[in-house]
N, C-alpha and C positions, 0 to 999 in steps of 0.2 A: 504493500500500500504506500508505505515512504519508503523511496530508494537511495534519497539523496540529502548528502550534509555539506554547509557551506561552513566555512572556518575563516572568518574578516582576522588577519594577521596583519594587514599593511603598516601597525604602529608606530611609531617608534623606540617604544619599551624609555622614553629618558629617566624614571624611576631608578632604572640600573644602569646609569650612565655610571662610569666608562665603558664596562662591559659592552652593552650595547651599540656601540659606537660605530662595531666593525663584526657585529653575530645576532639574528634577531634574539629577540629577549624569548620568544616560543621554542626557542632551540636549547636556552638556559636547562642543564641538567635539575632534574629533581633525583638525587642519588646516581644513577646512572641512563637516566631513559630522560631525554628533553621533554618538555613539560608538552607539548605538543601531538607529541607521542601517545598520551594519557587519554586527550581528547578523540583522538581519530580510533582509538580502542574501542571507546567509549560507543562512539557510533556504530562502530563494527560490531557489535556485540550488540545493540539496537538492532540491527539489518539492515543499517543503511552504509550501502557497501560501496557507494558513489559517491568520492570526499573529495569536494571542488575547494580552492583556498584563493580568499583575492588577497592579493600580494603587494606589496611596493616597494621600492630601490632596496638592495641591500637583502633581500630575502632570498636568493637563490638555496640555503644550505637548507631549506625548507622542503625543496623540490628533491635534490638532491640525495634529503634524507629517504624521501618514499622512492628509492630508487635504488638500482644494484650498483656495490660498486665493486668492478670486475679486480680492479689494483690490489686493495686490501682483502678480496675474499680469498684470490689468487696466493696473498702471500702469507693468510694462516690458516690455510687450507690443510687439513690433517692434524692440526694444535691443538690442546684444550682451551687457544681462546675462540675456536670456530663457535662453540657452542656461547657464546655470549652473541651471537649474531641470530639466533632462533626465535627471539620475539620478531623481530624488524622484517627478517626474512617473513614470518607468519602472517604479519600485518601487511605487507607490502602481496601477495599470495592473496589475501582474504579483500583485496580493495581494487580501484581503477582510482587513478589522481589526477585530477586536472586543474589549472591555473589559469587566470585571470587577475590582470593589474588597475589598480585605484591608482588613479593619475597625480589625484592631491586627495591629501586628509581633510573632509569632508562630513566625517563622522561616520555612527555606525548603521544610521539609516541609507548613505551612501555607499559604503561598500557591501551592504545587503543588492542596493539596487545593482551595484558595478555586477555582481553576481547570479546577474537574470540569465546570463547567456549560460550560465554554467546548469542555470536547473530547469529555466522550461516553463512549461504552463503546469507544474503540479505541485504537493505539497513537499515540504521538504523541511530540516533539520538545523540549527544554526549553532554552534557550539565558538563557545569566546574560552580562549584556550587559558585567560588567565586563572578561569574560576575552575578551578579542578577542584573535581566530586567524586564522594565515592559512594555508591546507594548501600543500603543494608543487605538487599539482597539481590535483587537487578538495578543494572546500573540507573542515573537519572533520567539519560536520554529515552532506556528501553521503558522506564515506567511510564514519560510522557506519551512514545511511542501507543501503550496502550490503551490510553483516555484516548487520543484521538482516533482511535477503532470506536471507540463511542459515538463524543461529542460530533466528531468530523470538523471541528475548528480551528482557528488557531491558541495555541496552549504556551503559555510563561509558565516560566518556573520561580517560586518565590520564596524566600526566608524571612523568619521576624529577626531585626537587627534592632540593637540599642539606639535610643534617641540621637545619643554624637557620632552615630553612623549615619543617620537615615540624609543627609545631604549628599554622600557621594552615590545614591542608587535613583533608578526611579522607583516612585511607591504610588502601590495602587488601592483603592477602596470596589470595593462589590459586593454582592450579595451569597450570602453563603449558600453552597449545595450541599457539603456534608463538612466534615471537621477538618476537611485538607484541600476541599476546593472551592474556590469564589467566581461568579459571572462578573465579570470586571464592567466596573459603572465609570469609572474615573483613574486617568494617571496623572503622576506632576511627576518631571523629572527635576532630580537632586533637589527636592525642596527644603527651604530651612524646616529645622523640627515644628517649628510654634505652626505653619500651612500645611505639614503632611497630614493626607487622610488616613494614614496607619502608617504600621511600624511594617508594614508588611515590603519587602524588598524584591525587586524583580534581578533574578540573578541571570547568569552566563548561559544559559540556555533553551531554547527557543521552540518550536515545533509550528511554521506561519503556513498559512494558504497563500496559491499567488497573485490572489487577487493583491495582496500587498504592496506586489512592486507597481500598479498602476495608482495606490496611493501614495507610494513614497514619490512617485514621479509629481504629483502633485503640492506634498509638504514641502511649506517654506520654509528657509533655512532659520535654525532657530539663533541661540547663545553663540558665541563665535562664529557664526557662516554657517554651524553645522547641521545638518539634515539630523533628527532625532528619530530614534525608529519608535522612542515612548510615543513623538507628533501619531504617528503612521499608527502607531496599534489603538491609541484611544478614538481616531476615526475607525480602525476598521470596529471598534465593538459597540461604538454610537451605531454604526448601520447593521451589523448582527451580534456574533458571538466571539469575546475573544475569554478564554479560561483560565485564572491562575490556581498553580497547582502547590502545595506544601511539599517539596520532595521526601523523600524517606532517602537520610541518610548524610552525610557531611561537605563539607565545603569550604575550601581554602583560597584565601584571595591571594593569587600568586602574584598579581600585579604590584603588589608591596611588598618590599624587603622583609616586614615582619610575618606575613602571612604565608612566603617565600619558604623563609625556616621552617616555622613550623610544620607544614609541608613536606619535606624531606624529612623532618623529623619523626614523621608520623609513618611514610612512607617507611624507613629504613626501619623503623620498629616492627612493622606488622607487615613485612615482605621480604626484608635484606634480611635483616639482622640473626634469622631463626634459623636461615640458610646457607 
């Protein structure tokens, strides 16, 4: 039913500046797998085995990762470190990757749009590779994946976040369905706390219809020039259904240093460290 997942990378990660100066920030190890790596699993393991990514200067080791390289396999070929190449190898086997570049940062409702060509007229998957999840028992995207076998709409994913957080996200107000899901009445992106309608957080990832891309075509640009995809999803749920969902399970803001850590930290506890 959903085949396809789009991955907006174009950034430019300056949080990790210097790092980033000269490696995208999604290529940043968390223990030993770039953080990017996590996401495209992620979908993989959803079914959505068709992982389009819009790009911008400087991203190529992006491309590269989802791809064989003949030098290095060639020269530890027969090692015991071949077998540190068996995830990458699996995931690269289990997907098709295609690329598309965002000209200028424009925000993230434009590089949704830059990535029409990559999905088409149907529904599809959108994963912001800083917010790495991990669900309790199926991953976040697969849980979304199955509410929209229901609703058939488009579906946010959302956390309750403390009040001196609720300005870096957008937050939305709705009417409840049951204790993990709300039909969405209203969004404000990054609102101060004293104007948000809830503590409720619209995270990294997405599940849109394509009707989408003929209203981001039409939303104006908002705060800095930028296209907001919050403009685009509170029009499309003024005209039908847009659903936010409480995922089952955790979430790490990789996009900041501190969130970054603990991250790896969490990782190497409950995957490396036992092995």
């Amino acid at each position: 039913m959903i085949k396809k997942c789009l991955f907006p990378v174009a950034g430019y990660g300056t949080r990790f500046l210097p790092a980033t100066k000269a490696m995208p920030k999604e290529m940043l190890p968390i223990v030993n797998k770039p953080l990017v790596h996590y996401g495209v699993e992620e979908a993989l393991d959803a079914g959505l085995f068709e992982v389009g990514f819009v790009t911008g200067r400087n991203k190529r080791a992006i491309n590269d990762y989802f791809d064989a390289n003949y030098e290095l396999e060639k020269e530890i070929a027969g090692s015991g470190k071949e077998e540190l190449l068996t995830e990458i190898r699996d995931v690269i086997n289990r997907g098709t990757f295609s690329t598309t570049r965002q000209r200028a940062m424009l925000g993230l409702g434009n590089a949704i749009l830059t990535g029409e060509t990559l999905i088409g007229d149907e529904p599809f998957g959108v994963v912001l590779a800083d917010d790495l999840c991990f669900g309790e028992d199926d991953g976040v995207l697969a849980q979304m994946v199955e509410l929209y076998k229901q609703f058939r709409c488009t579906i946010v994913a959302i956390e309750e976040v403390p009040d001196d957080q609720i300005e870096k996200f957008g937050v939305i107000a709705g009417d409840m369905i049951r204790d993990d899901l709300y039909r969405v009445t209203d969004m404000v992106e990054k609102p101060k706390k004293e104007d948000a309608p809830s503590n409720l957080a619209i995270i990294g990832r997405y599940i849109l219809t394509p009707d989408i891309f003929d209203i981001l075509r039409n939303t104006p640009p908002g705060k800095n020039g930028e296209v907001q995809i919050t403009d685009a999803l509170l029009t499309q749920a003024k005209k039908g259904c847009v659903i936010a969902y409480k995922f089952k399970g955790r979430r790490y803001d990789c996009g900041s240093i501190e969130g970054f850590i603990d991250a790896t930290n969490y990782c190497f506890e409950n995957f490396y460290k036992s092995s």
